[in-house]
C-alpha positions, 0 to 999 in steps of 0.5 A: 318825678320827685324834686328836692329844693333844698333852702334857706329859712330866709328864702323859704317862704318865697319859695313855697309861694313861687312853687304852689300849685304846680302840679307836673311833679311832687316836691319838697322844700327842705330848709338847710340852713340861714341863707340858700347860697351856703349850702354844702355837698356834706348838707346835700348828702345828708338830705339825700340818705334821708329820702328817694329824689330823681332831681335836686334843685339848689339855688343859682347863688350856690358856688360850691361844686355838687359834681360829686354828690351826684356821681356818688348818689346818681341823682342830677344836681342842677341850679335854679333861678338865683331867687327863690321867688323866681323859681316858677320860671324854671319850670319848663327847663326842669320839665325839658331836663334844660337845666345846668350844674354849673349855669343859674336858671336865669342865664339860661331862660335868658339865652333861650329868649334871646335866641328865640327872638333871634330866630323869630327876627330872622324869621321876619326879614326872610319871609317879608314881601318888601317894597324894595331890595337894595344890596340884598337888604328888604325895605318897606313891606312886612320888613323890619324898620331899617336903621339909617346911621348918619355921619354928619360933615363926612368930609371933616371926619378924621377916621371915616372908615372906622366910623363906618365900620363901627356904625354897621358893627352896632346895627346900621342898616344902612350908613349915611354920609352928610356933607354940608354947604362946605363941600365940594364934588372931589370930597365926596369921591374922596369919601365915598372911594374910602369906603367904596369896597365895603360891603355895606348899604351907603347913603349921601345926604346933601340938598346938593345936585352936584354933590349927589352926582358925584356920590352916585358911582357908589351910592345906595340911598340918596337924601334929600330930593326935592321937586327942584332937584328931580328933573335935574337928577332922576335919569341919573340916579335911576341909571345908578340903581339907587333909592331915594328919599323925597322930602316936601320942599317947593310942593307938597310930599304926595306931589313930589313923590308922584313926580318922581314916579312919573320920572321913573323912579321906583325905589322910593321912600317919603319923608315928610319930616319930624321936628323936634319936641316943642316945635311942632313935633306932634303936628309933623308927626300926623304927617307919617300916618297918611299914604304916600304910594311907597314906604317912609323914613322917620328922622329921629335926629331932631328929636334925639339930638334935641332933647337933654334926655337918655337916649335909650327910652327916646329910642324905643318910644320913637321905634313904637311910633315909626312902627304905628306909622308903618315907617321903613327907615329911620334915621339916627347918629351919634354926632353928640357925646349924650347920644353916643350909642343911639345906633345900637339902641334903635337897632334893640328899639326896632327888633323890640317892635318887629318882635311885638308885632300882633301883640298889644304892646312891646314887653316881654319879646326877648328885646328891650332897651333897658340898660340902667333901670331893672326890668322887675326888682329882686325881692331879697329876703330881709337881713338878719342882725342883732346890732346895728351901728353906723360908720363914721364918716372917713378921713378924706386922706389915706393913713398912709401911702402904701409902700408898693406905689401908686396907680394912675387908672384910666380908660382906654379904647373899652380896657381898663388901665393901670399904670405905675412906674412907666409900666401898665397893667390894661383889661376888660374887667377890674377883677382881672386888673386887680388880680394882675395886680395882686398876683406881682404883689403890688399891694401891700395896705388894706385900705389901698386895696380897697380904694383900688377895688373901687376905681377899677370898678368904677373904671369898669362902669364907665366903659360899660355904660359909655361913660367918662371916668376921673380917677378919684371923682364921682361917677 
């Protein structure tokens, strides 16, 4: 087989170097103009008439269509890597005739990662010799780690239903409902009635035993039993099905856990309790590396709600432990705005680890955790210029208000919204809003559709990283 590349001079080089040495076809590199990206169907013929090629390869930045060179010379047009220095990568879509007219190698050597690890997580979780089921759901053993989602005063929550929802659409496991000194035995019916026909793995969370009573009509997991509470509550809780999580309080943890097993209980999980950074955490976290006769849970709520540091990475670093640690479950929520979104990146944190499993460390799985730092860097060609001047600082004040009218641009419930004169304009993106915009004139100044461009942007940016957003302050 015979491949055309057809390039640009700034890439060129790149390309060459990303290519060297592969020896499963011939090829040639053939530079068509200034920047890869531009190439046109009229360039792509007249290479085409110049030599005999089963495959052309044009760069993933390529926006024109080549459906017609193709048809006219039968010779498949296809898109590689957007770069050209990672056009090696492509190499098993090429050899597999994977590779798409309209979609950059890229996208699709990501889904195919995506999906393998899909599959191999699925994999996982059906071949894996549990400790315990409950609901159908595999704890301990060869399982992947289970994420348990807690909601902090369930009986104070104005929305509890949707907060439920929400948590196990984002990855919960399992999703735990905390009731503190406040509450009485007719909120936690009430709560727990609220959500009873979800199909979904529930836990209370309360040192309590009237408060347990009263969840265990309807509940999967209880927290925190200790040696007092489990002569009180044992025949009950085992009549219910449910599990239970032990923590050291009036004995040591290999103490309570052989008590509760003496009681019967067979649904078990330790917790011997993490604490958070410069309290002891690293000596509470040695207490995870001894055995207990069952599985154990890691609460990373001290830890993540503790520390003014991004969620994400806290999440993977403390899923790599729990894994070290053979721990089943941990424990996250969201209970501050700084650790909004902790539950989804756990869930992407514990895959991570299921997926590393046999291998020296979790990279390149088809799972990560990375959300604003890039993975590896592009390398871009240099830019080509014969002059260069910097632009003055602008005026704070635009020259002139434009006669279309103002926006007020705002988030809401994930949609972008912009609003003037009583009537809004909402969507996902700011392509479409501008567009919508646009499309009933309502912009008529350069300036202003500049400045508009960069608030719905930025408006875009906020919903996409959770963050908050301020027309016309920094983001």
């Amino acid at each position: 087989m015979h491949i055309l590349f057809p390039t640009g001079r700034q890439s060129e080089t790149a390309l060459r170097s990303a290519l060297a040495g592969i020896d499963a076809f011939t090829y040639s590199i053939v530079p068509t103009g200034e920047i890869a990206s531009f190439l046109s169907p009229g360039n792509l013929s007249r290479l085409l008439l110049a030599d005999h090629y089963d495959l052309v390869v044009v760069s993933g930045m390529c926006t024109a269509s080549f459906a017609e060179v193709e048809q006219s010379f039968g010779i498949p047009v296809r898109k590689g890597t957007r770069h050209a220095a990672d056009m090696r990568l492509c190499i098993p879509l090429i050899l597999s005739g994977g590779l798409s007219a309209t979609i950059p190698a890229d996208d699709l050597l990501s889904d195919v990662r995506r999906r393998q690890a899909a599959d191999r997580l699925s994999e996982i979780e059906h071949t894996a010799e549990p400790a315990f089921v409950l609901r159908g759901v595999k704890f301990g053993g060869t399982s992947r780690i289970k994420i348990i989602h807690e909601i902090m005063d369930a009986h104070r929550h104005p929305a509890l239903r949707d907060a439920v929802l929400t948590a196990a659409a984002c990855g919960a496991d399992v999703v735990d409902l905390g009731f503190g000194f406040d509450a009485t035995p007719d909120d936690v019916r009430r709560c727990f009635t609220e959500v009873a026909d979800l199909d979904i793995l529930l836990s209370v969370d309360t040192i309590d035993p009237a408060l347990i009573k009263a969840a265990l009509f309807r509940c999967d997991l209880i927290f925190s039993l200790t040696s007092a509470t489990l002569p009180l509550l044992a025949a009950k809780i085992e009549a219910a099905g449910a599990a239970v999580v032990l923590i050291p309080r009036d004995a040591s943890l290999a103490d309570t856990v052989a008590a509760a097993k003496k009681f019967g209980l067979s649904k078990i999980l330790a917790d011997p309790l993490l604490q958070p950074p410069l309290s002891g955490m690293i000596e509470s976290l040695s207490g995870y590396l001894p055995e207990f006769g069952c599985p154990k849970v890691l609460g990373c709520v001290n830890v993540v709600e503790m520390v003014d540091a991004d969620s994400p990475g806290m999440c993977a670093l403390l899923a790599a432990a729990a894994e070290e640690c053979g721990v089943a479950a941990v424990l996250v929520s969201e209970h501050s705005d700084k650790t909004r979104g902790a539950t989804q990146e756990m869930r992407r944190a514990v895959e991570m680890t299921a997926l590393s499993r046999g291998r020296p460390y979790p990279k390149d799985v088809g799972r990560d955790v990375l959300i604003l730092k890039e993975k590896r860097r592009r390398r871009e060609p240099p830019l080509v210029y014969e002059t260069l001047s910097s632009a003055p600082a602008a005026s704070a004040d635009l020259a002139a208000y434009d006669p279309c009218g103002n926006f007020r641009i705002g988030v809401e419930n994930g949609r972008i919204v912009a609003v003037r004169g009583g009537r809004a304009i909402s969507g996902t993106n700011w392509h479409d809003v501008f567009s919508a915009i646009l499309a009933e004139n309502g912009v008529s100044l350069l300036d202003h559709a500049a400045y508009l461009g960069k608030e719905l942007y930025k408006a875009e940016l906020a919903i996409r990283f959770g963050r908050s957003f301020e027309q016309d302050g920094e983001f």
